[in-house]
N, C-alpha and C positions, 0 to 999 in steps of 0.2 A: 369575589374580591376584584378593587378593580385598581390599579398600579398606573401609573405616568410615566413615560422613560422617554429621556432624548436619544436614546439607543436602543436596541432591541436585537439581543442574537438569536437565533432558533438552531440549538443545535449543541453536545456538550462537551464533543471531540476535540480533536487535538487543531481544527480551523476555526472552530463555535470558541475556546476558552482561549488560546491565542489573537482571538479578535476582540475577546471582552477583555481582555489583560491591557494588549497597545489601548484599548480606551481609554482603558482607566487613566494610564500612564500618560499621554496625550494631553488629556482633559479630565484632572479628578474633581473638575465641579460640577461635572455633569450625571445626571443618574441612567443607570446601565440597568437593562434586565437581562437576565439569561437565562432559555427556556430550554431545559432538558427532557429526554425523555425518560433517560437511566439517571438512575441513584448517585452513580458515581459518573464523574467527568475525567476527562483524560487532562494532564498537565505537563508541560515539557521542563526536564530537570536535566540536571549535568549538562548543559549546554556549554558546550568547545567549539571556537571558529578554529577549523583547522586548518583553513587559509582567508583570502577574503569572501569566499564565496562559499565556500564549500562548511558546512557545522556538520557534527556530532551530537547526537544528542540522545539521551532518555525520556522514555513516554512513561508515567506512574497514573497510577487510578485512584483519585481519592474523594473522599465522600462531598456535597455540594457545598457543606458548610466551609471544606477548606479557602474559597474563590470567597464567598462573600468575609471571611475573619482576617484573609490577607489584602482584599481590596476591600473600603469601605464602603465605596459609593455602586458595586455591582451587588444586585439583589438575585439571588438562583431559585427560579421558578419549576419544581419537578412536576413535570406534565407534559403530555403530546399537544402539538397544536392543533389544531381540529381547524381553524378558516383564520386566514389571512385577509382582511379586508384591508385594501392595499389601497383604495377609494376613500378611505374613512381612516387609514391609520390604524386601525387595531388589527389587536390578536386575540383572539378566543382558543381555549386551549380545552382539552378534553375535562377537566377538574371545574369547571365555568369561571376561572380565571379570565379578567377581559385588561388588556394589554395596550396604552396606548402609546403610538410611539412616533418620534420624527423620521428617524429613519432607521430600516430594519437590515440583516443580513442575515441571510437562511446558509446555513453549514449545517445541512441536515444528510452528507455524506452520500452514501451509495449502499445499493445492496446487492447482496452474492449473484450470481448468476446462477442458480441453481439446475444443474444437468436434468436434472426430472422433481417437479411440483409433488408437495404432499406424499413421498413415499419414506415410510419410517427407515429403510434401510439405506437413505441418501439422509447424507450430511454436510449443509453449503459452511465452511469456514469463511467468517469473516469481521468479526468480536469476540468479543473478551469472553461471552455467553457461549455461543457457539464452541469459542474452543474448551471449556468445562464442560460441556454434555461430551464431547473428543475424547476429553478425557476420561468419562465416567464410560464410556463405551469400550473404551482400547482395552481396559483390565481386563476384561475376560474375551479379547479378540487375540486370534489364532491370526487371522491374516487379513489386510484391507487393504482395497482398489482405490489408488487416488487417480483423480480426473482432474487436468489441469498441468501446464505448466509454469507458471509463474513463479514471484517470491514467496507466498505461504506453501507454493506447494513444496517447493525445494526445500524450505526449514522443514517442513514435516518429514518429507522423505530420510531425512540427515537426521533428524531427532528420536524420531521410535526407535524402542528398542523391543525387544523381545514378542514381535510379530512380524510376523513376512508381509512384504509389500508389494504391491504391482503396481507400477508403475505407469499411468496409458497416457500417452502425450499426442498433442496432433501434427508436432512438426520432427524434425528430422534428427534435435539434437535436444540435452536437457536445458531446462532455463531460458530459453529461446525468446522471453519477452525482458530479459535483461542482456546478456551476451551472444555471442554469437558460437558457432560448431568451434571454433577452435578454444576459446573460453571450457566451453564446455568439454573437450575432451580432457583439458584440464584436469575438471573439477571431478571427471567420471571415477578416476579409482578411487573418490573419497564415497563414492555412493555406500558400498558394501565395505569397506574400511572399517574395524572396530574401533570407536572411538576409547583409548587412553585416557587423556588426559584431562583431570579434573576441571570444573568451571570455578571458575570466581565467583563469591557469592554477592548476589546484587542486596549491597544495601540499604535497603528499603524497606516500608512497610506494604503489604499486600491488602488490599481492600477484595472483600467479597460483594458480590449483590445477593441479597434474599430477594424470592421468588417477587418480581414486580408485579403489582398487579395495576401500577398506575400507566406502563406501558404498553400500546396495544400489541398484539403480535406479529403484528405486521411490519413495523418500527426496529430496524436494528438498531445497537450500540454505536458507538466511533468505532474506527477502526482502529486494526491492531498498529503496536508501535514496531518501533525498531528491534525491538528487543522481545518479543513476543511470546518466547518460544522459551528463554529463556529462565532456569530454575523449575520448570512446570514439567509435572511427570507425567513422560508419557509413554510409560511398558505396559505391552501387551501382556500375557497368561504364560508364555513359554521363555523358558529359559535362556539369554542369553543370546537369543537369535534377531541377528540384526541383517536381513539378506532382502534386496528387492531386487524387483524384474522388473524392465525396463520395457513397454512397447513401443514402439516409434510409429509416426505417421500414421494414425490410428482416433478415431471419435467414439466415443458410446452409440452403436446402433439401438442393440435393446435390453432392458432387463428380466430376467425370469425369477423364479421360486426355485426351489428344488425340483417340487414334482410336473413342474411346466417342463422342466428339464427331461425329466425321463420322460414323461410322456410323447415328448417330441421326439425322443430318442436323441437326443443333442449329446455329444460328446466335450466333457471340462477337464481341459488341459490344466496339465500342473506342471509347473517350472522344471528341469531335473536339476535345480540346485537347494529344491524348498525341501522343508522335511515332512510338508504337511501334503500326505500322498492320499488322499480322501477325495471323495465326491458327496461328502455332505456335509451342505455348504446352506445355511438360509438365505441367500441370495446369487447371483449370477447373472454376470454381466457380460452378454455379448460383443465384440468389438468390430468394429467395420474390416477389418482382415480375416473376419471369421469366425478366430479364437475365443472359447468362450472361458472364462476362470469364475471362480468361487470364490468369495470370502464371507466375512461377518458381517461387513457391512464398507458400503461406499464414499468415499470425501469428493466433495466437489469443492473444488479450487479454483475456478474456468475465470474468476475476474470479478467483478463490480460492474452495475447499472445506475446510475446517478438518482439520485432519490428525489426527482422531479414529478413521481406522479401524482402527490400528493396535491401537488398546489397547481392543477391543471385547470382548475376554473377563474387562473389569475392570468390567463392570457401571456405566458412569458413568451418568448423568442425559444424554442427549443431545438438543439444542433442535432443532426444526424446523429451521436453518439446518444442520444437521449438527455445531455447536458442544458442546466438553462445558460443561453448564452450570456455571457459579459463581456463589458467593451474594455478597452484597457483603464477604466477607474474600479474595474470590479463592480459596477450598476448594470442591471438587466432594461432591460427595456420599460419594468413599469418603473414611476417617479417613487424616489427614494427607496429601493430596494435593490439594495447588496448582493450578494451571493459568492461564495469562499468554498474552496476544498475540490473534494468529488463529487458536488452537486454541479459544480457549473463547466462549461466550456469557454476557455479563453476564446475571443471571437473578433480578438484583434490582431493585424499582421504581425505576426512575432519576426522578435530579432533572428538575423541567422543561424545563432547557436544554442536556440530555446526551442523547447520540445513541451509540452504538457504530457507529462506521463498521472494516473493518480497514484498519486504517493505521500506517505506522512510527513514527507518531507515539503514535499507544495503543499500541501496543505496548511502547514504553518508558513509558509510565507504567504499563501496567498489570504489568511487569517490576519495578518499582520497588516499588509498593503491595505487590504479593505478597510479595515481601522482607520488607518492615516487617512485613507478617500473619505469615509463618513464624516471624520472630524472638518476637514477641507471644506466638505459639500454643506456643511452644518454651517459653517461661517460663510459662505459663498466664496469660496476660494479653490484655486487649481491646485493640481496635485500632478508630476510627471510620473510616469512609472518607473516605480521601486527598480532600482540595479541587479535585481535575484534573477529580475526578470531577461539580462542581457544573454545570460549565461546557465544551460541546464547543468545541476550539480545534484550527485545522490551518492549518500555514502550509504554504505551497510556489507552484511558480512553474511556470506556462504558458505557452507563447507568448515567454519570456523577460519578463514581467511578474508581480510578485509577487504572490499570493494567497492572503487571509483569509478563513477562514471560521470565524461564531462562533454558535453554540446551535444555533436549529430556520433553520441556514441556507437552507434552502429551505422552510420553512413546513413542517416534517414532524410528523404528527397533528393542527396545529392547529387542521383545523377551517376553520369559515365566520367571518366577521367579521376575517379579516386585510387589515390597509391597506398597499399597498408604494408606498415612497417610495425613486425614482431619482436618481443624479445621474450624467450620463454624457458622458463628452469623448471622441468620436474619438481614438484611439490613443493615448489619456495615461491615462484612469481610466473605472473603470465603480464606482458603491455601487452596493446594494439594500440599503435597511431594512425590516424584515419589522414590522408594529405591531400589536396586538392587544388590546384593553382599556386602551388608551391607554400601554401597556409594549414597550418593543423586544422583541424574541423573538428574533430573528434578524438577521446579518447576512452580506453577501458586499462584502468588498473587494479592488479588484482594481486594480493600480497604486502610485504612493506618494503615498497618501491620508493619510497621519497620524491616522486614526479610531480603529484599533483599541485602544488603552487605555481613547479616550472611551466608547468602544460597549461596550467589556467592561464596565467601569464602571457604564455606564447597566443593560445588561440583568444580573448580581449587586447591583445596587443598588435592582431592580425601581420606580426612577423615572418615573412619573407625567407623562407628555410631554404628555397633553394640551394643555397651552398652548402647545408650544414647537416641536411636529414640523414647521409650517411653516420653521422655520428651524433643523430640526435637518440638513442636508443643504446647507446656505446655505453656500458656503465664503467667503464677506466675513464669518461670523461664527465666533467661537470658541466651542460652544458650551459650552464647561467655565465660561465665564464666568456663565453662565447660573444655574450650580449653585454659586457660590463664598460 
């Protein structure tokens, strides 16, 4: 089969289908293709700006037919692309679909970083796929070692119920790649906390994938949304037991079997808060402090690798993160080619209080902006960069309490001379104002604090606090009054 497109996305996530949507919207007299490798594509729903910069939103899975019934002029091609001829304009995909196009944008995401290659007792999260084998695993696990400390790792930890968890992190405090140790001590008595209180039910419809056989296995899904973790059961075998251990400052050295175990004579510690007092264990994991534990099986959580190695015989620009680089149009270095999400790295001087984190959150804007550059660059016209970009903004929710984070939320590059200013209630909220030249720089809000319009405000508004930070954190004070 051979197709025509003035556009061309590669990719069916939440960057791939937010770039084919602004097309459409943009320009619906142009033809769109969009080249998947899953059945189902990720779409973003319930979208709330909860200030100007800051959104809300739901990630849903629905099958490819949904994108092409609601846009007409986007056609959804399910297949892996197999060569990019970027010289000639097409795309050849594994199916012998051939693709011709004006210009293309690759949102073909990132993959897990997986602790150890090929071992059936390690499990990398980082799809919708992934976390269904999670789940078919957990029902009959007594107890699993997650690696990692990130946002999936933490929903997970806070999610299982009824298996013990060990918890092996490489830094000092939990969460460590969104918050900082005091955040975190926060958040800690919710680790082992029995969770109460009922979920709201999301609703929606739930799309499954049957077994793909048109995606290679090499090829993950989009990544997970916001809401991930959400409604999806995930109890282990034993009753009621919601307890993890916590290792700090700690990497995976090695793994063994059981009888690699004894044989070495190796000694497997067991928590004295678990109830699972055994040494037989189908797997075991060593930790760089020594410690060795048991469980059923392993989650690797440790991050994303930009799914760049595919198209390596297309000569991109690629950045020390393994990212193809893009300039501020969202263009790679070959002519007419895009690139959106966790495959690329920005590789222009960001504003002062922009960060690239990979998140579902940039990812849709950076799905979006690219859109608006294609249609520009299609008519030979300029495009400045999108305003998402002045300002880093991510909402989501840990522990089941909401959180904000806005600019250099942990003080990243700043430098010496920054002031942080706390405000912190046991179990209700946690601020951290990050100050620096008498200017907010950063912020972390965690709870329902009602700050974050102010705080956006203040720091795009680069206000001058010197007089006023004492009571910028004062909650008997409003401080927008301040500035009226």
């Amino acid at each position: 089969m051979n197709l025509k497109a003035d556009f061309a996305i590669i990719g069916g996530g939440i960057g791939g289908v937010t770039c084919a949507e602004t097309l459409s919207h943009l320009n619906p007299d142009t033809n769109i293709v969009l080249i998947t490798a899953s059945s189902l594509i990720k779409t973003v729903t319930n979208l709330v700006q909860v200030s100007e910069r800051i959104e809300s939103f739901d990630v849903e899975e629905k099958p490819k037919s949904y994108l092409e019934s609601t846009l007409p002029n986007v056609q959804v091609v399910h297949a892996a692309v197999a060569i990019l001829d970027s010289e000639n304009h097409i795309l050849k995909t594994s199916d012998g679909t051939s693709v011709g196009y004006k210009k293309v944008c690759i949102c073909t995401g990132g993959r897990p970083k997986v602790i150890v290659e090929d071992n059936p007792f390690v499990l990398g999260i980082r799809d919708t796929e992934s976390v269904q084998e999670f789940q078919k695993r957990l029902k009959n696990a007594r107890r699993i070692i997650v690696i990692g400390n990130g946002g999936i790792a933490t929903e997970l930890v806070y999610e299982v119920e009824g298996c013990e968890v060990i918890w092996a992190i490489k830094d000092k405090s939990i969460s460590s790649a969104f918050v900082d140790a005091g955040a975190a001590q926060f958040f800690l008595p919710c680790v082992n906390k029995e969770k109460t209180e009922s979920r709201k039910p999301l609703k929606r419809h739930k799309y499954t994938e049957e077994d793909d056989v048109t995606r290679p296995k090499n090829v993950t899904g989009g990544a997970l949304g916001p809401d991930w973790s959400v409604n999806r059961d995930m109890v282990g075998n034993q009753q009621g037991s919601h307890k993890v251990h916590i290792e700090y400052s700690v990497e995976m050295a090695n793994i063994f079997k059981l009888d690699e175990i004894k044989t070495n004579g190796k000694k497997i510690e067991n928590p004295s808060t678990f109830d699972q007092i055994t040494d037989d264990w189908p797997v075991c994991v060593e930790l760089t402090n020594g410690k060795i534990y048991g469980a059923d099986f392993i989650v690797s959580a440790t991050g994303v690798v930009p799914n760049s190695h595919q198209f390596s015989a297309n000569n991109f620009e690629i950045a020390e993160d393994g990212g193809i680089k893009v300039n501020d149009k969202m263009e790679t270095n070959v002519k007419d080619v895009f690139a959106a999400g966790d495959i690329c790295t920005a590789s222009w001087i960001p504003a002062p209080h922009w960060i690239q984190m990979r998140l579902w959150s940039q990812a849709r804007q950076m799905g979006c902006y690219a859109a608006k550059s294609m249609v520009a660059s299609l008519s030979n016209e300029d495009v400045t960069l999108d305003f998402c970009f002045e300002l880093f903004t991510h909402m989501t929710k840990f522990f089941n309490y909401k959180v904000i984070l806005l600019g250099k939320f942990n003080g990243q590059g700043l430098g010496e001379g920054q002031e942080i200013l706390l405000r912190f209630t046991e179990g209700v909220e946690y601020v951290k104002a990050i100050i620096q030249d008498g200017h907010l720089q950063g912020a972390v809000l965690i709870g329902e604090t009602d700050l974050e319009e102010t705080f956006e405000n203040l720091i795009l508004n680069k206000i001058d606090l010197t007089l006023f930070k004492e009571h910028l954190l004062d909650p008997n004070i409003d401080i927008e009054d301040f500035f009226d």
